[in-house]
N, C-alpha and C positions, 0 to 999 in steps of 0.2 A: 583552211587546208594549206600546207607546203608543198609547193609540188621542187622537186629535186630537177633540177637540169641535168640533161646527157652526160655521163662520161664521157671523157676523151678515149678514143684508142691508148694514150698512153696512161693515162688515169687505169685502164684496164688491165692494162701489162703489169700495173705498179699493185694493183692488189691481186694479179695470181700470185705476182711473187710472196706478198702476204700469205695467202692462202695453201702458197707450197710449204712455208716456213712453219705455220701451224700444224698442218698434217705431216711431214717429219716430226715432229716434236711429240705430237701425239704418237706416231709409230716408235718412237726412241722411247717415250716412255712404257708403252706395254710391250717392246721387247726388254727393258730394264726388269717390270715385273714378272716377266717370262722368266728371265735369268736366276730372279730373286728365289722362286717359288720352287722352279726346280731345284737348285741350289739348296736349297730348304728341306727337300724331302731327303738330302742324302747328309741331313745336320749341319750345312753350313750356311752360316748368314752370318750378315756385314750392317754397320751401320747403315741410316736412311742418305738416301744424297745421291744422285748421278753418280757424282766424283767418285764412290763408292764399286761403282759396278767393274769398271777396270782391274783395280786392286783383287775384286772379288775372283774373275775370273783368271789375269794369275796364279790364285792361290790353288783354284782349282784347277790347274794346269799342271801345278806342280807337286798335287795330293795323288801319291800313288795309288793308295787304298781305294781310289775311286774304279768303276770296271772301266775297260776302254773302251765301250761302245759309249759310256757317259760323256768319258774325257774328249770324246770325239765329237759327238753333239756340241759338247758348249763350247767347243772351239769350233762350231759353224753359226754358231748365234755370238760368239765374239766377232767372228769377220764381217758378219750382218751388221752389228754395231759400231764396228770399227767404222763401216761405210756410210753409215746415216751420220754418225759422226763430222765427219768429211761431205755430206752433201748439206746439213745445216750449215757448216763452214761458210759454205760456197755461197749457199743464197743469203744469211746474212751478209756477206763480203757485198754483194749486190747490193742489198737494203742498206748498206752505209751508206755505197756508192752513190745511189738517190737523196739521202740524207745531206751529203756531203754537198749535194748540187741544189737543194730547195733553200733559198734565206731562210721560210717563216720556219721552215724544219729545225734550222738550226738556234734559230732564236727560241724555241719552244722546248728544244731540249736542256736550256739552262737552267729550265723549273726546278726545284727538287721535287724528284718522284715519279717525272717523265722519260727522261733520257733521251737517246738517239730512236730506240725502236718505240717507243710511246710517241714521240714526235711524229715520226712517218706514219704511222697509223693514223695519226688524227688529222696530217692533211691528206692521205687517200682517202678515209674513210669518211671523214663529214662532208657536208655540202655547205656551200657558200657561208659563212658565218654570221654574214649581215642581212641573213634570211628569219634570224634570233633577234628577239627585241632587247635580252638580256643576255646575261651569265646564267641567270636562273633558268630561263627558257633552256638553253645548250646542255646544261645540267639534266634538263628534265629529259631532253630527247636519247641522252647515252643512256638515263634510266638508272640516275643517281638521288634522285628527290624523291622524298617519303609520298607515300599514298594518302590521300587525305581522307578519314574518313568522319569529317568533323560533322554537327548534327544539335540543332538548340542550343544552338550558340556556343558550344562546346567545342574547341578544337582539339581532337584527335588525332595524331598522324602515327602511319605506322612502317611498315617496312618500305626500302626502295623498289620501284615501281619496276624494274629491271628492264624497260623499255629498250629500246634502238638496239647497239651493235652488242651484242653479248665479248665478242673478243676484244672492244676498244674497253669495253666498263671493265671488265676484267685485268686488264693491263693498266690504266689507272689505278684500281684498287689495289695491287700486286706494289704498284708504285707508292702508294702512299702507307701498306702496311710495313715497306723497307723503313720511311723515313719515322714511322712511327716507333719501329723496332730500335734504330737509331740513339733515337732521343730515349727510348725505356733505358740500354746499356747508356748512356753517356750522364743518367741520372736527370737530366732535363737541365745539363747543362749548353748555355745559348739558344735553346729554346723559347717558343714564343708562349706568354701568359696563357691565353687562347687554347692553344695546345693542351700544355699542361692543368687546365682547366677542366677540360676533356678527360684529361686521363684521371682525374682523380673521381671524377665522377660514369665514368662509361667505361665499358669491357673496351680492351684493343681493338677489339675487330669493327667495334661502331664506329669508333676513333676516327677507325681507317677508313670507312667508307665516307665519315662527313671532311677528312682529310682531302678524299678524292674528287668529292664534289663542291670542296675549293678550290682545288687544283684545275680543276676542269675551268673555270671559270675565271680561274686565271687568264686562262690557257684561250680562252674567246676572246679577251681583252685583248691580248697580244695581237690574235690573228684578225682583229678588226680594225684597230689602231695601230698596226705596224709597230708599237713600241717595241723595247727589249725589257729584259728581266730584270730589275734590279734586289741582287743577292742580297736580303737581308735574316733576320734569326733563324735558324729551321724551325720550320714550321709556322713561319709566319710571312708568308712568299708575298711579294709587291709588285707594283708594275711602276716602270720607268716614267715619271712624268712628264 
C-alpha cells in the first residue's frame, strides 16, 4: 500500500484553482452547445470549434429575419459567454503565475506534449515521485498501462486500466494526441522510428495513449532526478544525462 502525505494548505489552493479552471471550461462548453443547438433550430450553424461560436453569434445578431425575442436571448447567452471567457482568462493567468514560480514545473513543460498546464497538474496532482519504483509504476497509477489479462502462459493485455486522476490522464493524452496529429501532417518528417512504427501499425488514438504513457514516464524521471529535457526528434523525447 502507498499511503499519500498531507497536502499543504497551499498544494490546496493550487488545485481549486485546478478545479475552478475545469468547471468553467466545462460550463463554456455546454453554453457553446447551448448556442449551437438553438442556433440550429432557426437554420443556422457554424463550423465545430470554440473559435467558431463568436463569429456565430454575430451573425446572428445581425440576421434580421430572426424574431427579437430570439435576437434578444442570444445576446444574453453572448454576454454569459463573453464572461466565462474572461473568468478562464483570469484563473489560467493564475495557473501560469504558479507555473512560472515552480522549477520542476517549468522543466516538465519542455516535454513535447505537456506544456505549461500539463506541467502544473502533475506537480499538484501527484504525490511524492519517489514513492514509484519506476516510470512503469507512475504510468500505472495515472491509469495509462493495459490491463493484464494474461492466463497459461499466455500474455493478453487489453485496454488502459484508467486508474488515478481521470483530468491528469486526460490531459496527457490530449497532449500526446497533438504531438501525434503533428507528426501525421508533417508526414513523419523528424520523427522518431518508434513513433512512426506505431503509426503504421495502430489506429491514432492507441498511438496516442502509448505516446502518453511515455510521456508520463518521461516526465517521473525528470521529477526524480531533477534532470532537464533534452529536445530530441518528436516523438522520440529523452532525458538529459
Amino acid at each position: 500500500m502507498r499511503f499519500v502525505p498531507t497536502k499543504s494548505a497551499d498544494q490546496q489552493a493550487a488545485l481549486m484553482l485546478v478545479g475552478m479552471r475545469t468547471r468553467l471550461i466545462k460550463k463554456r462548453t455546454q453554453l457553446a452547445n447551448a448556442i449551437r443547438g438553438f442556433a440550429a433550430e432557426f437554420g443556422i450553424t457554424a463550423a465545430t470549434g470554440m473559435c467558431r461560436i463568436e463569429p456565430l453569434l454575430d451573425r446572428i445578431a445581425a440576421d434580421e429575419r430572426l424574431p427579437e425575442l430570439a435576437r434578444e436571448l442570444f445576446a444574453l447567452h453572448g454576454q454569459e459567454y463573453a464572461q466565462l471567457l474572461h473568468e478562464i482568462e483570469r484563473v489560467e493567468a493564475k495557473l501560469m503565475e504558479w507555473h512560472r514560480n515552480d522549477e520542476c514545473s517549468q522543466r516538465l513543460a519542455n516535454i513535447p506534449g505537456i506544456g505549461p498546464i500539463g506541467a502544473s497538474l502533475l506537480m499538484m496532482k501527484a504525490p511524492d515521485p519517489r514513492m514509484f519504483k519506476s516510470g512503469r509504476d507512475f504510468a500505472a497509477w495515472i491509469g495509462l498501462t493495459p490491463k493484464d489479462h494474461s492466463t497459461a502462459g499466455k500474455v493478453r493485455l487489453g485496454g488502459i486500466t484508467r486508474a488515478g486522476d481521470e483530468l491528469l490522464r486526460s490531459t496527457l493524452v490530449v497532449g500526446a494526441t497533438a504531438v501525434v496529429q503533428h507528426v501525421r501532417r508533417s508526414g513523419g518528417r523528424n520523427a522518431s522510428p518508434w513513433l512512426l512504427g506505431l503509426l503504421e501499425r495502430k489506429k491514432p488514438k492507441l498511438v496516442a495513449v502509448a505516446l502518453a504513457n511515455k510521456i508520463a514516464r518521461i516526465a517521473w524521471k525528470l521529477m526524480v532526478s531533477g534532470e532537464g529535457y533534452r529536445r530530441a526528434d518528436l516523438g522520440a523525447p529523452t532525458v538529459a544525462a
